[in-house]
Wavefront OBJ file of the C-alpha trace (Angstrom):
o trace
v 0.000 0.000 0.000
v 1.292 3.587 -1.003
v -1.075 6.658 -0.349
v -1.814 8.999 -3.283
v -3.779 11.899 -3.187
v -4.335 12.945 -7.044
v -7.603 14.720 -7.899
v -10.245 13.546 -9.889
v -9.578 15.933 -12.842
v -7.288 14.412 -15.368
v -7.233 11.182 -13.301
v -8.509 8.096 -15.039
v -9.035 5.901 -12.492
v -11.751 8.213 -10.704
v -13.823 6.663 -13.174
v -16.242 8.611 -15.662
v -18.175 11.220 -13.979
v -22.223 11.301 -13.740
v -24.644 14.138 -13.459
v -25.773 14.906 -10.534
v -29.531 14.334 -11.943
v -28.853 10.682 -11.903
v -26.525 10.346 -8.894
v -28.651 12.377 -6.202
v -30.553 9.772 -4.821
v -27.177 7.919 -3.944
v -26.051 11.070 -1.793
v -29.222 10.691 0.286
v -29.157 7.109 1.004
v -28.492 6.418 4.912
v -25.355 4.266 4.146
v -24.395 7.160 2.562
v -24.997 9.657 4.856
v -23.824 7.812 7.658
v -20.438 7.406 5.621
v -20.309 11.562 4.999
v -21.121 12.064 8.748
v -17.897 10.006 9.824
v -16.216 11.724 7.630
v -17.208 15.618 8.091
v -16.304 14.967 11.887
v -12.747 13.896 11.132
v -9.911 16.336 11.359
v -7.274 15.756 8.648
v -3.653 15.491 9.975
v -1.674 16.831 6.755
v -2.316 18.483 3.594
v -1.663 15.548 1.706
v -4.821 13.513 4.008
v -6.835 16.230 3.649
v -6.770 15.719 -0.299
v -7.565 12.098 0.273
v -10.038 12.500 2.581
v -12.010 15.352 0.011
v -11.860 12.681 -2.944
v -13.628 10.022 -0.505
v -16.443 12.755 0.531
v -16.547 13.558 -3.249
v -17.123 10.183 -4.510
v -19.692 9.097 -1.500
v -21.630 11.957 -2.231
v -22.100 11.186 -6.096
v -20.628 7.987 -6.643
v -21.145 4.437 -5.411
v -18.625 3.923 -2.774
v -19.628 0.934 -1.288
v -19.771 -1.696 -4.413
v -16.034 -3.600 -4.671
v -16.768 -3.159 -8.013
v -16.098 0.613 -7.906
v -12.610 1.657 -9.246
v -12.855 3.629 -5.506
v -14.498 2.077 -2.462
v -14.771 2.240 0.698
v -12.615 -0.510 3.377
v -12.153 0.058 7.303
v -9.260 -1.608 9.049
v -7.798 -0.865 12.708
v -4.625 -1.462 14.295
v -5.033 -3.352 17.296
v -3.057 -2.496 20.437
v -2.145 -3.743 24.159
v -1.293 -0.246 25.575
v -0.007 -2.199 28.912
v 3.304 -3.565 26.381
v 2.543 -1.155 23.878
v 2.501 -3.789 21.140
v 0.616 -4.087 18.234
v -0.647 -7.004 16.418
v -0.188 -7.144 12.582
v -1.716 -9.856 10.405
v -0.002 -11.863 7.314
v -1.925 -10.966 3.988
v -1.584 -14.298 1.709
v -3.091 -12.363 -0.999
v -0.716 -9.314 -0.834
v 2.167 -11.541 0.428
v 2.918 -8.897 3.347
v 1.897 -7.941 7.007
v -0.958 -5.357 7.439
v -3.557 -4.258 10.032
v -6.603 -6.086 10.101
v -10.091 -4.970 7.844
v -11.292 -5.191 5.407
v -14.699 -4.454 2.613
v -18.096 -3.213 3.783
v -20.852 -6.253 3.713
v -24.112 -5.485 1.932
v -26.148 -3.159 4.248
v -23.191 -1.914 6.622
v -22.846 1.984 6.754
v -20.309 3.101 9.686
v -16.805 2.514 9.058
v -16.079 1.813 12.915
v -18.590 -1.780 13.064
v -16.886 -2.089 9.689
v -13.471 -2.326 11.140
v -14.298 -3.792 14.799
v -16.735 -6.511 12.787
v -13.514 -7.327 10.631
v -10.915 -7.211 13.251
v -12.954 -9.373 15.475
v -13.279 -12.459 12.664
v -9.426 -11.675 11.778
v -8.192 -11.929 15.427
v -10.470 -14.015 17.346
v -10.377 -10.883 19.966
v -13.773 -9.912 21.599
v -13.068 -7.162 23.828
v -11.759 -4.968 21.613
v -12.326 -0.980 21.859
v -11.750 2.295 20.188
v -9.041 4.230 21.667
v -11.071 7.344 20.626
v -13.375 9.115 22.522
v -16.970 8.053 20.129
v -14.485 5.707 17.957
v -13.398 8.759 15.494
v -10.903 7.635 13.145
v -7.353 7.916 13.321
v -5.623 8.142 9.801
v -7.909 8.448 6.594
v -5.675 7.692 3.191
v -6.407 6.625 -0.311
v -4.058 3.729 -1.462
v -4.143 1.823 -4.699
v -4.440 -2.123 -5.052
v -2.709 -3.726 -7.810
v -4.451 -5.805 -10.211
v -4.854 -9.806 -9.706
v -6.361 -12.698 -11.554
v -9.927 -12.082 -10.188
v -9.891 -8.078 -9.992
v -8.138 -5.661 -11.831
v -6.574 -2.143 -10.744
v -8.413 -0.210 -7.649
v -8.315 2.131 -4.865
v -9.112 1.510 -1.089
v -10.351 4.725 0.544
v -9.555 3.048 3.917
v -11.086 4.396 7.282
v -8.575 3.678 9.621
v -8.776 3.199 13.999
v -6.753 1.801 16.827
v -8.419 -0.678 18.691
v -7.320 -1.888 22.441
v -7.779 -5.265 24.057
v -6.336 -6.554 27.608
v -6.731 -10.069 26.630
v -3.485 -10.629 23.625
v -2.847 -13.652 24.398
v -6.755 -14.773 22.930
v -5.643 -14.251 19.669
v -6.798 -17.007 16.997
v -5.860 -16.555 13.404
v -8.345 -16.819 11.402
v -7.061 -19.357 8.827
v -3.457 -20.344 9.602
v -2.499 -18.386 6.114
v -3.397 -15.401 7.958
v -0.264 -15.602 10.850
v -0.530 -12.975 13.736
v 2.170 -11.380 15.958
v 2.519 -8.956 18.437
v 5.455 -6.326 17.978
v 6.397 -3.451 19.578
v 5.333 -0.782 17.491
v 8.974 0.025 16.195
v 9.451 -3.623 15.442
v 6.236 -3.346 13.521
v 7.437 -0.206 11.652
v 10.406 -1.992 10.649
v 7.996 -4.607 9.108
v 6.135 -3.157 6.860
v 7.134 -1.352 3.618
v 4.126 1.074 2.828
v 4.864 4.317 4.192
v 1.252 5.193 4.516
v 0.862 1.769 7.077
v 4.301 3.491 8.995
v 2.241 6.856 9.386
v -0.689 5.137 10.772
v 1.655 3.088 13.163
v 3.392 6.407 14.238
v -0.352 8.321 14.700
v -0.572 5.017 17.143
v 2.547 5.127 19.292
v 1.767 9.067 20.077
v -1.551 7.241 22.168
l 1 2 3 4 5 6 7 8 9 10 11 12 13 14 15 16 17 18 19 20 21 22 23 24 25 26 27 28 29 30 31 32 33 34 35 36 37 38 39 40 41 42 43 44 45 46 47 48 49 50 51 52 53 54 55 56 57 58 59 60 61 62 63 64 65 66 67 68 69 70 71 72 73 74 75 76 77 78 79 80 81 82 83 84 85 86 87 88 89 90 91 92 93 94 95 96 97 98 99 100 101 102 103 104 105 106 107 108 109 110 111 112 113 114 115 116 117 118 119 120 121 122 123 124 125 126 127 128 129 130 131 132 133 134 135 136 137 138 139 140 141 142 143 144 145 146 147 148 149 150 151 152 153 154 155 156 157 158 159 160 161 162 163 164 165 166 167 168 169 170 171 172 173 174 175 176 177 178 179 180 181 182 183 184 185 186 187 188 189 190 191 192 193 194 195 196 197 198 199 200 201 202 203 204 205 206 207 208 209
């Protein structure tokens, strides 16, 4: 994963544009709205988010954000974190062949990006008791990163709602296929494994918790 943060204009992968005649009743759904709620209340960290994070309300309000068939969706992931050791658990990707936080797509009828991402790292981790670190489980890091293309799925973007999630139970962690390895690292360690830079900014938002 590698953030970008290029406008729509110019940039092919936005997709084609539609009017708003025909796009309006998308921007009024509730799944919608809910999405453009979460959003408005977030507080972008850099110039660079704040780019990403107006291309994701752009495209919720007039674009199908939710479909994985959409060149730009929506995903929610969360780091998960034992603040007593300060480590963090990361999770193997078999498909991307690297370690990542946990998350993943929204299921048919889901809306808020935080039951997105505890729902996912829940079935990923076998954890239970895990919590936003956030006061009202805001977000923590909001970035647009692209997906390379695979046999089933070609070229896309993630616009990935991201949070940091607590438990005080780490040693209840059950992979959920044993593909998918898990292992707690200190949060430098963890740094040092991964090679997307946007994945080392959301692990540095994390160790100033």
């Amino acid at each position: 994963m590698r953030p970008i943060g290029k406008p729509c204009a110019g940039n092919p992968r936005c997709g084609p544009a539609r009017s708003l005649s025909s796009t309006a009743l998308l921007g009024e759904t509730t799944l919608t709205d809910e999405l453009i709620r979460v959003l408005d209340g977030y507080t972008p960290m850099s110039t660079h988010e704040a780019t990403d994070l107006g291309r994701i309300r752009e495209a919720a309000r007039y674009r199908d954000v939710f479909s994985r068939s959409a060149e730009l969706h929506v995903t929610a992931s969360a780091l998960v974190m034992h603040r007593p050791t300060r480590r963090v658990l990361l999770r193997w990707h078999p498909k991307m062949q690297r370690w990542m936080q946990v998350g993943g797509h929204f299921d048919p009828g889901e809306a808020d990006p935080y039951a997105v991402a505890l729902r996912e790292a829940r079935e990923e981790t076998g954890l239970q008791d895990l919590a936003s670190i956030t006061p009202g489980a805001t977000p923590v890091h909001v970035v647009i990163v692209p997906v390379p293309s695979f046999a089933d799925e070609g070229a896309h973007e993630h616009a990935d709602v991201r949070y940091v999630l607590t438990t005080e139970h780490p040693e209840a962690v059950a992979p959920e296929t044993t593909a998918a390895k898990l292992r707690w690292l200190s949060i430098a360690a963890a740094t040092a494994e991964v090679d997307e830079e946007n994945l080392r900014e959301f692990l540095a938002r994390a160790a100033a918790m």
